[in-house]
C-alpha positions in Angstrom: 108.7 118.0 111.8 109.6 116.8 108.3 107.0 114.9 106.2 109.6 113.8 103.3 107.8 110.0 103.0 104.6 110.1 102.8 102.3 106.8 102.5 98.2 105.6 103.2 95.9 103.0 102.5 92.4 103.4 102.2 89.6 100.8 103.2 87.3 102.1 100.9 83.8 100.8 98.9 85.0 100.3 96.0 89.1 100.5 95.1 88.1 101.3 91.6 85.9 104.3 92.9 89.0 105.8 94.5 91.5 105.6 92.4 89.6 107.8 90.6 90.2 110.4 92.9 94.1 109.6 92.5 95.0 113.2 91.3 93.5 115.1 93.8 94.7 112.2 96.7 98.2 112.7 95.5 98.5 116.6 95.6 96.9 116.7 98.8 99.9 114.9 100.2 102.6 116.6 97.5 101.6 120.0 99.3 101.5 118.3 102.9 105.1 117.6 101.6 106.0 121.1 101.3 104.8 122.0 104.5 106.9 121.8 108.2 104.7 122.7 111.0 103.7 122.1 114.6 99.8 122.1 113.5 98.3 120.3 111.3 94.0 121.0 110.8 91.4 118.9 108.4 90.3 120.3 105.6 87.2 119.1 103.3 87.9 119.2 99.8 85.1 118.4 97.0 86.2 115.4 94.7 83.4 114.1 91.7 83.8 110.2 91.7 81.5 109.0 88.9 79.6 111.8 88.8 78.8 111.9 92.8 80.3 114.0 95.0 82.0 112.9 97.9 83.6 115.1 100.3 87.3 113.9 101.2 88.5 115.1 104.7 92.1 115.3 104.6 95.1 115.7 106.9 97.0 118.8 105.7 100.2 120.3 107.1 98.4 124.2 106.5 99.4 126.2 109.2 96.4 127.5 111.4 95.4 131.4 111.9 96.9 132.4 114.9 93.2 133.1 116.6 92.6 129.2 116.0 95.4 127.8 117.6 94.8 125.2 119.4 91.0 125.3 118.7 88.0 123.2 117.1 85.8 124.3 114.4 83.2 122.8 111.6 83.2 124.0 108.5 81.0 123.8 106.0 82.1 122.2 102.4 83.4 124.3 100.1 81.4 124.6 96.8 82.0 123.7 93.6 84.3 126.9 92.3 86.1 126.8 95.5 90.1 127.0 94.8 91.3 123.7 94.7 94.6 122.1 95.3 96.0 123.7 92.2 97.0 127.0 94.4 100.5 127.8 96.2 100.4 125.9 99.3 100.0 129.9 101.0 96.9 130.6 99.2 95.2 127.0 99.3 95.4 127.5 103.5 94.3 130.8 102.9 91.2 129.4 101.3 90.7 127.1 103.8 90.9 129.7 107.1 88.1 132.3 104.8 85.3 129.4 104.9 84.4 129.2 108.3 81.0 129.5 108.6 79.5 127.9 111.9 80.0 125.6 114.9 76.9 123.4 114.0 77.4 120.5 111.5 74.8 120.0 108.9 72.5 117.3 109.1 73.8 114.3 108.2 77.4 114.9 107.5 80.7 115.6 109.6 82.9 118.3 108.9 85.9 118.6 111.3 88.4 121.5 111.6 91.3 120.3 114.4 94.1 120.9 115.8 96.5 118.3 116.2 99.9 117.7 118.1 102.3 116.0 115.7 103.0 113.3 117.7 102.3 110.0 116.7 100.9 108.8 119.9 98.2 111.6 120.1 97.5 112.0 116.5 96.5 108.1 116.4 94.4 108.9 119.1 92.6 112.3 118.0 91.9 110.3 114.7 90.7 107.4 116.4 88.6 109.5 118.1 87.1 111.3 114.8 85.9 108.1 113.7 82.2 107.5 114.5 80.8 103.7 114.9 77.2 105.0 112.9 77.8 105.3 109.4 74.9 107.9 109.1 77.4 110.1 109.8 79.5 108.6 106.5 82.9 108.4 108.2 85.3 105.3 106.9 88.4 104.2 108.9 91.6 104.6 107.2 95.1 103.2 108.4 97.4 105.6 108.6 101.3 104.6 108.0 103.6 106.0 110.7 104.4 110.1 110.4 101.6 109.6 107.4 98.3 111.1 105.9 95.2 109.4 107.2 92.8 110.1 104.6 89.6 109.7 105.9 86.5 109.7 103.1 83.5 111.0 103.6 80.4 110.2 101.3 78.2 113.3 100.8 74.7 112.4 98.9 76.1 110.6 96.1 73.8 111.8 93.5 73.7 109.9 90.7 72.8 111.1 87.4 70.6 107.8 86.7 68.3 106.9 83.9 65.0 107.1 85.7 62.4 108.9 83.1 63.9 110.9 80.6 67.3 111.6 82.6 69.6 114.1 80.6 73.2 115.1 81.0 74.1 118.3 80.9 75.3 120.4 78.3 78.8 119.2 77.1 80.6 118.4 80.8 83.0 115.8 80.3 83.9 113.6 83.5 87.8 112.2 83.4 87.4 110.6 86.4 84.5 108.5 84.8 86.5 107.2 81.8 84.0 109.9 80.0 86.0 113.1 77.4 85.3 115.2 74.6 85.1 113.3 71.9 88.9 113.8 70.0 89.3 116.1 67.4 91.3 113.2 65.6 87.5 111.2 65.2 86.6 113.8 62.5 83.7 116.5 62.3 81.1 114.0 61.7 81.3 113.3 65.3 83.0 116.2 67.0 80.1 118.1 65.3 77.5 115.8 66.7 78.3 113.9 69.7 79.7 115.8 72.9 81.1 113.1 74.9 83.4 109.9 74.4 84.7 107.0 76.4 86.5 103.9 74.9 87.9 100.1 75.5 90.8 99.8 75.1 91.8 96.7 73.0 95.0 94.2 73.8 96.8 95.9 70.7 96.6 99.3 72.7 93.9 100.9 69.5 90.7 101.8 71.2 86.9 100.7 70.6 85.2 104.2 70.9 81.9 105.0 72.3 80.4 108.5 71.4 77.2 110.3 73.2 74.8 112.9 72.0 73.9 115.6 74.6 70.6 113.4 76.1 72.9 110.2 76.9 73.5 110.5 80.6 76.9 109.4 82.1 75.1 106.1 83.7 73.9 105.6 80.2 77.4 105.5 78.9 78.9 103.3 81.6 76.4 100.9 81.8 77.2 100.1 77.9 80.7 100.3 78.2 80.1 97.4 81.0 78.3 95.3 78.4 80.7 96.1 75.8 83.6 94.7 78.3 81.6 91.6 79.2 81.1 90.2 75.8 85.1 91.0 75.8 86.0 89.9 79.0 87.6 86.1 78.6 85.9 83.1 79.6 87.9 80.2 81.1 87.9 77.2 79.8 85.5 78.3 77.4 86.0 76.5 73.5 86.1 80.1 71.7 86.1 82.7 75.1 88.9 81.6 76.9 91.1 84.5 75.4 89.2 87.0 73.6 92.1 89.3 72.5 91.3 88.5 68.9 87.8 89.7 69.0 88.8 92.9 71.1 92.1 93.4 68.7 90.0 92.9 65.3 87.0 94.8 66.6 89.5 97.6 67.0 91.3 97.2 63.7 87.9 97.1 62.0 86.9 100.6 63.2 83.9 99.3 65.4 82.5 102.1 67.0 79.4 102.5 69.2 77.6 105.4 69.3 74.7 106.5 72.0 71.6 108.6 70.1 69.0 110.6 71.4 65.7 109.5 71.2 64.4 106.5 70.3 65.2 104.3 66.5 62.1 105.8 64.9 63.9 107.7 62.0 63.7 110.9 63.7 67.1 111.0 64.6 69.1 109.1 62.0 72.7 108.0 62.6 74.7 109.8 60.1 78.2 108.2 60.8 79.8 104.8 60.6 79.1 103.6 63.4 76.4 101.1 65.5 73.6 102.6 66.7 72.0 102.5 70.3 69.7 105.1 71.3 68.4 106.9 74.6 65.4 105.1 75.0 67.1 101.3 74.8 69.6 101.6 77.4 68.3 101.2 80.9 70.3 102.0 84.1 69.9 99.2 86.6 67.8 100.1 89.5 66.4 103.0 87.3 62.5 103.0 86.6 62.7 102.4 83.1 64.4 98.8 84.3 62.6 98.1 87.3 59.3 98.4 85.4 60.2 96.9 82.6 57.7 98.7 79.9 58.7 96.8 76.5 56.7 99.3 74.4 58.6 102.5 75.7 62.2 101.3 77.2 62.9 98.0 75.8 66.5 97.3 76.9 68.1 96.9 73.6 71.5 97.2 75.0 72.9 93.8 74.8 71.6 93.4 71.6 73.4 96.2 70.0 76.5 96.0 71.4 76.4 92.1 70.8 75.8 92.6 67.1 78.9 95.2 66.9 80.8 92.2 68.4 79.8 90.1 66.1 80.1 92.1 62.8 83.4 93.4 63.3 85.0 91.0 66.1 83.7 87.4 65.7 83.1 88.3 62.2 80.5 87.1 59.7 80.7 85.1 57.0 79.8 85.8 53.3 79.3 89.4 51.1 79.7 92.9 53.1 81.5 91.7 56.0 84.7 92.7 57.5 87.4 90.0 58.4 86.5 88.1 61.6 88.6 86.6 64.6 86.7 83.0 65.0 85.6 81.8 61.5 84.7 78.6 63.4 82.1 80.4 66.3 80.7 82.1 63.5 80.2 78.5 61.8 78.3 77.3 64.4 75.9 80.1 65.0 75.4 80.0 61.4 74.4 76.3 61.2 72.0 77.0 64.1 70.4 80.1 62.3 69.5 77.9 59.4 68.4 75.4 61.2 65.9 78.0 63.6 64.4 79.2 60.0 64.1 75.7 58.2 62.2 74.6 61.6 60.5 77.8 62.1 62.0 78.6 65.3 62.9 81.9 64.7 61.8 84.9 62.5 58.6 83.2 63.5 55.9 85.1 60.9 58.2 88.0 60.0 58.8 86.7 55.9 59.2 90.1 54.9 61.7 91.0 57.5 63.7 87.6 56.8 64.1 89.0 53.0 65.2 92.2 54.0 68.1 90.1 56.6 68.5 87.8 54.0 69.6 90.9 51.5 71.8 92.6 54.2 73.5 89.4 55.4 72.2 89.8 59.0 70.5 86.5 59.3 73.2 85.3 61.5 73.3 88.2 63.8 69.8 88.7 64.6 69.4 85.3 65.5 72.3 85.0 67.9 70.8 88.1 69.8 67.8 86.7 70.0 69.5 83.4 71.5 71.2 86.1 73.7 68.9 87.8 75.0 66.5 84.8 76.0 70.1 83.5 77.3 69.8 86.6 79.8 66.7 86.8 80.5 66.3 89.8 78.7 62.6 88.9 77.5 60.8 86.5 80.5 59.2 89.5 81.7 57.1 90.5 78.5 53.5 89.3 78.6 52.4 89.7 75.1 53.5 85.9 74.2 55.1 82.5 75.3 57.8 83.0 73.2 61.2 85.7 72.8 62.6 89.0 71.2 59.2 90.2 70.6 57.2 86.6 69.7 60.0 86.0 67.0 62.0 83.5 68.6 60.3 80.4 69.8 61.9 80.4 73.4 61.4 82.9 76.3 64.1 82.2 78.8 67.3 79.8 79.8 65.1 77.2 80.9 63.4 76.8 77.3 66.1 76.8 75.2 67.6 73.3 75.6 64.0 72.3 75.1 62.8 74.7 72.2 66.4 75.3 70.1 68.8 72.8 71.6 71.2 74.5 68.4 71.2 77.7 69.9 71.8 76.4 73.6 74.5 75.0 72.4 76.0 78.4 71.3 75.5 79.4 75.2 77.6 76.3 76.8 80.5 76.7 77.2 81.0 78.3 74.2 82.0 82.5 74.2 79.0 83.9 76.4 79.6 83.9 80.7 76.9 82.4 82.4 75.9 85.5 84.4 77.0 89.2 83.6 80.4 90.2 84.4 80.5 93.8 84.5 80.0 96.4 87.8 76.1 97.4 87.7 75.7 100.5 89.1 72.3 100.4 91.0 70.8 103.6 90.1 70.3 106.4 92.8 66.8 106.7 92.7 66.5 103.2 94.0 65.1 103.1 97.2 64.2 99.7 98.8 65.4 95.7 98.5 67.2 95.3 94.9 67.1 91.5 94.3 69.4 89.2 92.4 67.1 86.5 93.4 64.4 85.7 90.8 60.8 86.7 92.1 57.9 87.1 89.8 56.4 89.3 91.0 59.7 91.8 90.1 59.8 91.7 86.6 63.4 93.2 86.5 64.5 89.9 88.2 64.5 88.3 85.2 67.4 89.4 84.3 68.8 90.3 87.3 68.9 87.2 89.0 72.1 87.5 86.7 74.0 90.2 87.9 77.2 89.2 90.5 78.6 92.8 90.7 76.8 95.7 92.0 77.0 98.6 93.5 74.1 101.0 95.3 74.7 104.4 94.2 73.6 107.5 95.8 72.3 107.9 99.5 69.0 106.3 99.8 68.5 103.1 101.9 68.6 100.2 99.8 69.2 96.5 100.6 70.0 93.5 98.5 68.7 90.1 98.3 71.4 87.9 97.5 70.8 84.7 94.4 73.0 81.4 94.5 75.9 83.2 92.8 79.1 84.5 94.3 78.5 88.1 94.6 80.8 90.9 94.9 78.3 94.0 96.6 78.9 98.0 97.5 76.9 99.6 99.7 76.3 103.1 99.8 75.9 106.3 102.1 72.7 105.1 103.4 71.5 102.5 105.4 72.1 99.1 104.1 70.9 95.6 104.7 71.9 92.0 103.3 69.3 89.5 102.9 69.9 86.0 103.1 67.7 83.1 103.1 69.2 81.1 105.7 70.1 80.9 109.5 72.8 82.3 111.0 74.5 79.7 111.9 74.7 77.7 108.5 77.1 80.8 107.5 80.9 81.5 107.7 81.2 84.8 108.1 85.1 86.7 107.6 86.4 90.0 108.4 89.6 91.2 106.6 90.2 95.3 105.6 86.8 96.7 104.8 85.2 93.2 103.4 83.1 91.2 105.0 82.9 88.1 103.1 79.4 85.5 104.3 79.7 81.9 102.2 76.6 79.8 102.9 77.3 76.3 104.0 74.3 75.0 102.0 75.3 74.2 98.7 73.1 76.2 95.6 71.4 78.4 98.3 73.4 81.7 98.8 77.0 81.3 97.6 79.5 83.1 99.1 78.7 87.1 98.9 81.5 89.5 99.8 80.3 92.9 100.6 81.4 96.4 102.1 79.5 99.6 103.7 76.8 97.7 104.9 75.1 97.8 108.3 73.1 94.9 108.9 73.1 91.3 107.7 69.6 89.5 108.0 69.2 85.6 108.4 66.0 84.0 108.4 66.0 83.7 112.4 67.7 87.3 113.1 69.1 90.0 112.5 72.8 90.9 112.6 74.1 94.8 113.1 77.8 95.1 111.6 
């Protein structure tokens, strides 16, 4: 039997997530390619997605050992050194006939060694057969094109790296398949000798906006502020300085704008000796890790949009007077400047801080301070802290969305409509460690919500159970290898609910309530009179 087109689709979680995995899903079916044969078996093969490991089971053309003819057997994954698809095609089915170990499966996943006849009647069969209704068992359905590969994917523990507690990564591993490298030779000693890993945006004009990591900086650590670095970039419809950001990205990029991720915390013991801004270890929370569902301002402050939004500012939107580097929207920056003056002259901001004023005052950063602290009341990034009424650490007169209209209607005005999205536009990652109900819906008694009640885009990570409760948006949600429930706040039959691929979209027929939510790998959907098993 020839194999000379070869073609799948894959109904996965998350299409991003797989493509990742493109290399390895593309020599799998080169060597099925080179291979004739009235057998075919399934192999498991160990691919790191984001830093989790996922065990792909894969329809292979390797020709069985004669004493398995015909015959099943489970196998056991093979570990991490195992030879890989980089072998002959000889040596790689070699590999695969030395690792039997036993006829028992391991709790909680599903390895399958089988025989299959190659035609396409009984192959769709033994497949359809392979795929189990319980997704304990982590098995996705896959559609299989005619004489194809079905590539079915398994999800093995999904261990994410997170940012609970004083997470580290380790040593100097670099993960490609997370948009994470070694940081290039071509940035210069002063980083190569100090930083061990690098990932980047890419700007419209094709030059890069780097991000570089010191050893402590975990992988979650670096996507998360690549996210936020792409949502103050991402364009805003209809927006009167958003709506096409390509200048910002383009002059950041021309400017040199870098980001770079410190260990520690900012309290001089670990000094940033390039040119570069600053974020360190202990402001960049993972969502979902402790350090963001507890909220401790003293410790773990989340410093993250701040940061990155004053890099965006100083070299992108640009700033105006002495020290400054040329900006893409003299006219933004005109406006948030006529709103910082008008914060001091009323005393809304850089509320009894006169020595720290001077020192802004001196550096030119009036501008930028006070647009993050606009910011971050904008997001919510401060309703949880008890110490006062009032924002970014008692020096901005108002706390959250709903006060700023009221307090400093001049900076609301920099929030409508203007350059920033209503709600956060990037993929948050939930962190592993979650266990329980993660909710976008505001709740008081959750201080995280705050700000989450924000978030459109997530995905759980890891294998613990974890459900969502869903807010008014329109969310896009990932589940994850464990057990996964949606909560919504109505009945079930104020809901439209539509099946197409893997998605399963649920809009809410009551307007402001629940939106319309589409979501994937979950098991069970929860109205307020029942409960609904996908």
């Amino acid at each position: 039997m020839s194999f000379s087109s070869v073609s799948s689709k894959i109904i996965w979680n998350n299409a991003f997530e797989i493509t990742k995995c493109g290399t390895v899903l593309t020599d799998s079916q080169n060597i099925a390619k080179t291979i004739s044969s009235p057998t075919v078996i399934l192999r498991i093969v160990q691919c790191q997605i984001e830093k989790q490991d996922h065990h792909i089971v894969y329809r292979n053309m390797c020709p069985l050992s004669p004493e398995n003819q015909g015959k099943h057997r489970f196998y056991n994954p093979l570990p991490v050194d195992a030879p890989m698809l980089t072998q002959s095609p000889e040596a790689f089915c070699g590999s695969v006939t030395q690792k039997r170990r036993s006829n028992i499966a391991p709790p909680g996943f599903l390895y399958i060694w089988k025989h299959f006849h190659t035609q396409d009647k009984q192959l769709t069969s033994a497949l359809s057969g392979m795929i189990d209704s319980k997704k304990e068992l982590f098995m996705k359905k896959c559609i299989a094109s005619f004489l194809g590969i079905c590539l079915l994917v398994a999800v093995s523990g999904c261990n994410s790296s997170g940012t609970s507690g004083a997470a580290k990564a380790t040593g100097v591993a670099v993960h490609t398949k997370l948009g994470i490298e070694t940081v290039p030779a071509s940035m210069g000693s002063a980083y190569t000798g100090s930083y061990n890993r690098y990932t980047k945006v890419v700007a419209p004009n094709g030059k890069p906006i780097p991000i570089v990591a010191q050893d402590r900086i975990t992988d979650e650590q670096m996507i998360r502020a690549r996210g936020v670095l792409e949502h103050y970039l991402r364009n805003y419809p209809g927006s009167l300085y958003g709506a096409d950001k390509s200048g910002v990205a383009n002059r950041m990029a021309d400017n040199g704008a870098v980001l770079a991720l410190l260990n520690g915390k900012d309290d001089g013991s670990n000094p940033i000796t390039v040119d570069a801004q600053p974020l360190y270890e202990n402001e960049i929370q993972v969502e979902g890790g402790s350090w963001y569902v507890n909220q401790d301002y003293e410790n773990h402050r989340d410093a993250t949009y701040e940061e990155i939004l004053h890099m965006v500012h100083d070299y992108g939107i640009g700033v105006d007077g002495p020290n400054t580097s040329p900006g893409a929207l003299p006219a933004f920056q005109a406006e948030i400047r006529a709103a910082q003056q008008n914060a001091l002259v009323y005393g809304l901001w850089g509320i009894g801080a006169s020595d720290w004023i001077t020192e802004l005052t001196n550096e030119n950063s009036l501008s930028q301070e006070y647009l993050a602290a606009v910011v971050d009341t904008y997001y919510g990034l401060w309703g949880a802290w008890t110490n006062s009424n009032k924002g970014m650490h008692g020096l901005y007169i108002a706390k959250d969305r709903a006060a700023l209209p009221i307090k400093d209607s001049m900076g609301s005005a920099l929030m409508g409509n203007t350059f920033f999205h209503p709600y956060f536009t990037y993929n948050a990652r939930i962190d592993g460690s979650f266990e329980g109900t993660f909710s976008l819906r505001f709740d008081a008694a959750l201080p995280y919500t705050h700000h989450a009640r924000y978030l459109v885009d997530i995905t759980l990570t890891g294998s613990k159970n974890s459900n969502v409760r869903v807010n008014g948006y329109d969310n896009d949600i990932t589940g994850n290898s464990g057990y996964n429930t949606l909560i919504l706040r109505g009945n079930h039959s104020e809901y439209t609910i539509v099946k197409a691929g893997g998605d399963l979209t649920i809009t809410d027929s009551v307007s402001g309530r629940d939106g319309t939510n589409t979501i994937r790998l979950f098991e069970v959907l929860e109205f307020a009179d029942r409960v609904m098993t996908l």
